[in-house]
C-alpha positions in Angstrom: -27.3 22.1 -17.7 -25.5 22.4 -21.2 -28.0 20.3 -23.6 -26.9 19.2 -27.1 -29.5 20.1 -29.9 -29.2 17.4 -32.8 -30.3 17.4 -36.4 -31.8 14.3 -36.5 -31.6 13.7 -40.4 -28.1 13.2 -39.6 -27.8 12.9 -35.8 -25.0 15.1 -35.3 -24.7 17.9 -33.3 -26.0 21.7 -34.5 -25.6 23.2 -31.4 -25.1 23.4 -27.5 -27.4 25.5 -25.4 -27.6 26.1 -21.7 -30.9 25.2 -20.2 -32.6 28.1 -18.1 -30.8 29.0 -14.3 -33.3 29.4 -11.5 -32.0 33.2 -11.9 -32.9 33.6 -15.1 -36.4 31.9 -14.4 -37.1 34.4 -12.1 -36.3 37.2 -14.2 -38.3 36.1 -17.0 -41.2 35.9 -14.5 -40.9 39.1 -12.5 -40.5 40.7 -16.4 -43.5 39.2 -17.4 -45.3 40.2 -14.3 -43.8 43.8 -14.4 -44.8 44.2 -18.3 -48.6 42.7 -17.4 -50.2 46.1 -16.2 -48.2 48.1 -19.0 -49.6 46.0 -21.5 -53.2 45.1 -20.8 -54.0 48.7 -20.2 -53.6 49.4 -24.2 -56.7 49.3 -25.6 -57.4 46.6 -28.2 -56.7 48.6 -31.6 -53.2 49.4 -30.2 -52.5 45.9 -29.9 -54.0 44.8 -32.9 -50.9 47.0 -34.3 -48.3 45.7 -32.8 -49.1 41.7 -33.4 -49.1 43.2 -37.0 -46.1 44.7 -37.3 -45.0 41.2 -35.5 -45.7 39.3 -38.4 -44.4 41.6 -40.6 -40.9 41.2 -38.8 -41.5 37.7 -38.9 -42.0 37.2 -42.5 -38.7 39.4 -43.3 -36.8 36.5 -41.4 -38.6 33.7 -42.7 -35.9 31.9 -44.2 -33.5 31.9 -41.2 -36.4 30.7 -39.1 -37.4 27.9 -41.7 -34.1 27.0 -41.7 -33.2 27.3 -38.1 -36.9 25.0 -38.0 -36.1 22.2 -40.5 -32.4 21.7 -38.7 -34.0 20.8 -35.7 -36.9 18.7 -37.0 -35.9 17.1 -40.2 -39.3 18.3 -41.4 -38.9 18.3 -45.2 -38.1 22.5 -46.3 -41.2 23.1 -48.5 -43.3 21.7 -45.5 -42.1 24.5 -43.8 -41.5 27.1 -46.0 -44.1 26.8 -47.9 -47.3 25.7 -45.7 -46.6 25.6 -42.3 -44.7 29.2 -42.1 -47.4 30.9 -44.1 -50.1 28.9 -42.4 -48.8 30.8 -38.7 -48.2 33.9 -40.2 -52.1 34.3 -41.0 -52.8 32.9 -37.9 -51.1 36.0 -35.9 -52.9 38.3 -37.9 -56.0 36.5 -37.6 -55.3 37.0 -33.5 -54.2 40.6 -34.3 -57.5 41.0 -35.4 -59.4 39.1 -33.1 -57.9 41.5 -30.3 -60.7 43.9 -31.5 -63.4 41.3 -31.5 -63.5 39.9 -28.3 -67.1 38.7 -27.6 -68.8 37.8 -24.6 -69.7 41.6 -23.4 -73.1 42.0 -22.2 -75.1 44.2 -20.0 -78.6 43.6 -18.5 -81.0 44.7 -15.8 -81.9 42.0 -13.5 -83.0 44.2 -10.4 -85.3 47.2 -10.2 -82.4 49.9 -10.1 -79.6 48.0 -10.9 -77.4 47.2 -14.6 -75.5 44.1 -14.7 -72.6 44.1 -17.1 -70.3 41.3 -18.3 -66.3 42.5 -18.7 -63.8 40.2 -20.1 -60.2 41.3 -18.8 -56.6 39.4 -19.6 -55.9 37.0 -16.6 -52.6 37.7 -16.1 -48.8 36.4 -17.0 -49.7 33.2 -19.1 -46.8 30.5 -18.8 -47.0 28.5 -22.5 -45.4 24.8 -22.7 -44.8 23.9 -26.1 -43.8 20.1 -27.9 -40.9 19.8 -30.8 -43.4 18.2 -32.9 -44.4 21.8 -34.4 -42.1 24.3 -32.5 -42.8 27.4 -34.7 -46.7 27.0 -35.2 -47.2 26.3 -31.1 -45.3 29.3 -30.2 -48.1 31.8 -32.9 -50.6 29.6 -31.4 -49.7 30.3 -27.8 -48.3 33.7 -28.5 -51.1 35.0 -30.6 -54.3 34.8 -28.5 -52.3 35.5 -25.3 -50.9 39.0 -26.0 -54.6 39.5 -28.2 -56.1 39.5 -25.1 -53.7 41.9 -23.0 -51.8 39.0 -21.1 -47.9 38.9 -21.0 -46.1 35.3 -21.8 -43.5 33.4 -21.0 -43.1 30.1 -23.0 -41.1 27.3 -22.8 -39.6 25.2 -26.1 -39.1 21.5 -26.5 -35.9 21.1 -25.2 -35.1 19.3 -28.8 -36.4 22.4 -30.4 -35.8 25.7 -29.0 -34.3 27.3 -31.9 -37.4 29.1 -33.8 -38.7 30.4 -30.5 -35.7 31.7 -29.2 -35.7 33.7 -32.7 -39.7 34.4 -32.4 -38.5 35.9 -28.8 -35.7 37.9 -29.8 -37.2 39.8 -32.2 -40.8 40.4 -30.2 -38.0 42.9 -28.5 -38.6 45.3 -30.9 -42.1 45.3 -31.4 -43.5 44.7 -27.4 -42.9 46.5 -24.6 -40.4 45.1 -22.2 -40.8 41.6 -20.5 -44.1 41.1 -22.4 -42.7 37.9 -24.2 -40.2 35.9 -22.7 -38.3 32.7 -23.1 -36.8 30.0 -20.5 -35.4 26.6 -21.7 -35.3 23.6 -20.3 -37.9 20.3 -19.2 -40.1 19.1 -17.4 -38.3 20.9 -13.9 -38.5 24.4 -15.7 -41.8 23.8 -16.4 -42.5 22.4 -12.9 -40.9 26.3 -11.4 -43.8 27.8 -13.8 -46.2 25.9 -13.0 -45.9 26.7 -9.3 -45.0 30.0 -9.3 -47.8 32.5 -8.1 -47.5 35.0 -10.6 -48.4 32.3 -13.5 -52.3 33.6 -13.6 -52.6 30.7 -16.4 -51.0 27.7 -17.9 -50.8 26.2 -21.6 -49.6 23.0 -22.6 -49.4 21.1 -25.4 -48.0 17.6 -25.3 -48.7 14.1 -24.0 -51.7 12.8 -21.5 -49.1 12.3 -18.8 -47.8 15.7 -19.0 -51.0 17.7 -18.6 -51.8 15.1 -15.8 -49.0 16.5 -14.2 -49.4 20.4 -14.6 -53.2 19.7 -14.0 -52.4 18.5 -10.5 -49.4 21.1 -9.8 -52.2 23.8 -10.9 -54.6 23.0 -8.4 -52.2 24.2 -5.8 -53.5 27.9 -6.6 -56.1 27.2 -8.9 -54.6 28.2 -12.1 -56.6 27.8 -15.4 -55.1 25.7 -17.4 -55.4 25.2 -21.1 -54.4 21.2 -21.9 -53.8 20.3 -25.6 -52.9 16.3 -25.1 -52.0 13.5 -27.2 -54.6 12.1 -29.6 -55.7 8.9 -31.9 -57.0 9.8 -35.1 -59.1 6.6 -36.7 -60.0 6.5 -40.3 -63.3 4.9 -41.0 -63.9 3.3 -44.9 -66.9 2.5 -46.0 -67.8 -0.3 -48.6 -68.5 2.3 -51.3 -65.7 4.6 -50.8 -63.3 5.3 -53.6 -60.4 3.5 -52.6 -57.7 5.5 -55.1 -58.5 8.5 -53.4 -58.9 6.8 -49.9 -55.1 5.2 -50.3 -54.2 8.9 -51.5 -55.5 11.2 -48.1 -54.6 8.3 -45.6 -50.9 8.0 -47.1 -50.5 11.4 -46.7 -52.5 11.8 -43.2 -50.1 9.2 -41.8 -47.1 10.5 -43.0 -47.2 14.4 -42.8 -44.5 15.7 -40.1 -43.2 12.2 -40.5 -46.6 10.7 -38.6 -45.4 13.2 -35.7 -48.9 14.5 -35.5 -51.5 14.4 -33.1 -54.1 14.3 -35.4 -52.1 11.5 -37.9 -54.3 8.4 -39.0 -52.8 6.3 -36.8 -54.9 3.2 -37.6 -57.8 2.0 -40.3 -60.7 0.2 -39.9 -62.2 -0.7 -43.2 -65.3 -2.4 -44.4 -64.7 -6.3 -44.6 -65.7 -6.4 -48.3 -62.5 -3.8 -49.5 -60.0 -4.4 -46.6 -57.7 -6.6 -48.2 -58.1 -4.3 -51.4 -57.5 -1.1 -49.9 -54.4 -2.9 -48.0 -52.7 -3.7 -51.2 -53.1 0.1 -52.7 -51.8 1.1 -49.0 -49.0 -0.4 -49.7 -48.2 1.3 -53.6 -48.9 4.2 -52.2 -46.5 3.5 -48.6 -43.4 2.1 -51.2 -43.7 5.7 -53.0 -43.0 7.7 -50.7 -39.7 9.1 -50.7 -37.5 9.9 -47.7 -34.0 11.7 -47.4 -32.5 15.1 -46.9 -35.2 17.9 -45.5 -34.1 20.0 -48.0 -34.1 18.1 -51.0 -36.9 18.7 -53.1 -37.5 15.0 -53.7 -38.3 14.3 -50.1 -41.7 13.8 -49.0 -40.9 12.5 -45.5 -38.3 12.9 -43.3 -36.7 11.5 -40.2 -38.3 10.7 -36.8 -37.0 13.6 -33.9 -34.6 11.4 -32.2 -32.9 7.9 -31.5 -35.3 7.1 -28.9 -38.2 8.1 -30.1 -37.4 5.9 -33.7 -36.6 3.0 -32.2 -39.5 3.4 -29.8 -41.7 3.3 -32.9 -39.8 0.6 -34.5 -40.7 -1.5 -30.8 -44.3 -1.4 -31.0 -43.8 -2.5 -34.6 -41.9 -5.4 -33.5 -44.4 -6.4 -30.8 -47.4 -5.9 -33.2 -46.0 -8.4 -35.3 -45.6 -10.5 -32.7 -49.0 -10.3 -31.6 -49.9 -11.8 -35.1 -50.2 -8.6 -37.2 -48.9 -8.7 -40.9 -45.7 -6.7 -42.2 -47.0 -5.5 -45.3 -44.2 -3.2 -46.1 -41.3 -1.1 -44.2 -40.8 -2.0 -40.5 -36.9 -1.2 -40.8 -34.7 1.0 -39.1 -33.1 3.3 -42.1 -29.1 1.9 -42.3 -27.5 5.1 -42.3 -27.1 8.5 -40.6 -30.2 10.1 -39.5 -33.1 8.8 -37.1 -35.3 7.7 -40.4 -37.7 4.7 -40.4 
């Protein structure tokens, strides 16, 4: 299947790419499986290395995968270039380094004769589902600890997002041995074919409650671990005495960071009866300041939602909120223009 990849501050199309065959599926997976034994039987300093040398390839291309990152997202250029790029550059090394500091070894006699001795070894091929919401972080994330630990990866992009990883992919080639990072495309069927297949050892996934449901269940077929990152509600809590200039300041900015595409975004506010209708009116200053428009302007603090649907999804439960006899304060408007901006 031939899947349009949009840029949805302007909604037209950057690119076409072919979702994954069932051909190329199984190469990726009888790679990974071939590369497993080849590289969990380097010891741990040798490993350490190469995830170095990773992220010193990495940061040479920064800019093309910052850019390749923001065309897809419409996350706002210094975002990325500046925090989150950095941000999972130190994370790989902190892996790199944590591939010489596994814990959990331990030895002790429990029988007259006998030493007991606790071994950690990689579980196998790990098969990594990541979400569009932070393409570039989730594949270090997923990427990182896996190979740390002598497993070999395959992982699977948002289909709305694939650009970064198919990057990050490419140019593991000249770092890692053969087949031990790999990359099919697709959705929830490709991932389904992973799930299933017996030389997964291991499944990660990071995306909604329904989703993990789903690879949860399809998992206990062979009784796979499974590592479930799943959607979230993040509350804010205010308290009588809190300062509300600085309170309107970190909510403002915890709602709207990745424009609210966040798992961990405050999402709602419950304040203290005595400074709610306060702390509602210097919501809203600080809401009518924020500036939206081009990603790579350096004016803009927040930019579009991923697509059509999901904007207009959001703009529905604004709708029926109101309905429900909650009060517009401010915004609520689909943006008149070209983009998927609210």
């Amino acid at each position: 299947m031939k899947r349009a990849i949009l840029n949805p501050a302007t909604g037209a199309i950057i690119k076409e790419i072919n979702d994954s065959t069932a051909q190329e599926i199984e190469e990726a997976l009888e790679s990974a499986a071939t590369a497993f034994p080849v590289w969990s039987e380097l010891i741990p300093s040798e490993r350490m290395k190469r995830l170095l040398d990773f992220a010193d390839l990495l940061e040479k291309y920064a800019d093309e995968i910052c850019e390749l990152e923001v065309s897809e997202t419409g996350k706002p250029w210094s975002t990325m270039r500046d925090g989150e790029f950095p941000f999972g550059l130190d994370n790989l090394r902190f892996f790199a380094g944590a591939a010489r500091s596994l814990d959990g070894t331990g030895a002790g006699s429990f029988n007259h004769g006998y030493t007991s001795v606790l071994v950690k070894k990689p579980v196998g091929v790990v098969a990594s589902i990541a979400p569009w919401n932070f393409p570039f972080i989730m594949a270090i994330w997923k990427i990182g600890p896996a190979l740390a630990a002598g497993n070999t990866v395959i992982i699977k992009p948002a289909p709305q997002t694939p650009s970064s990883t198919i990057k990050i992919v490419d140019l593991a080639k000249e770092i890692f041995p053969k087949g031990c990072l790999n990359v099919v495309l697709g959705d929830g069927e490709v991932a389904q074919q992973l799930v299933l297949d017996k030389r997964i050892s291991m499944i990660s996934i990071t995306g909604s409650s329904d989703s993990g449901k789903k690879v949860m269940k399809s998992a206990s077929e062979n009784v796979k671990r499974v590592h479930l990152e799943l959607g979230g509600k993040a509350p804010v809590i205010v308290r009588a005495d809190a300062n509300l200039n600085q309170v309107a300041q970190a909510i403002s900015l915890a709602c709207t960071y990745n424009s609210g595409q966040d798992c961990t975004a405050a999402t709602r506010i419950y304040a203290h009866e005595s400074i709610a209708n306060e702390l509602a009116e210097k919501m809203k200053e600080k809401m009518e300041s924020i500036r939206f428009g081009d990603p790579k302007a350096t004016s803009t603090d927040i930019g579009p939602l991923i697509s059509e649907k999901h904007r207009d999804l959001v703009h529905q439960k604004v709708t029926l909120a109101i309905k429900d006899g909650a009060t517009l304060l401010t915004g609520g408007k689909i943006f008149d223009g070209k983009g998927f901006f609210y």
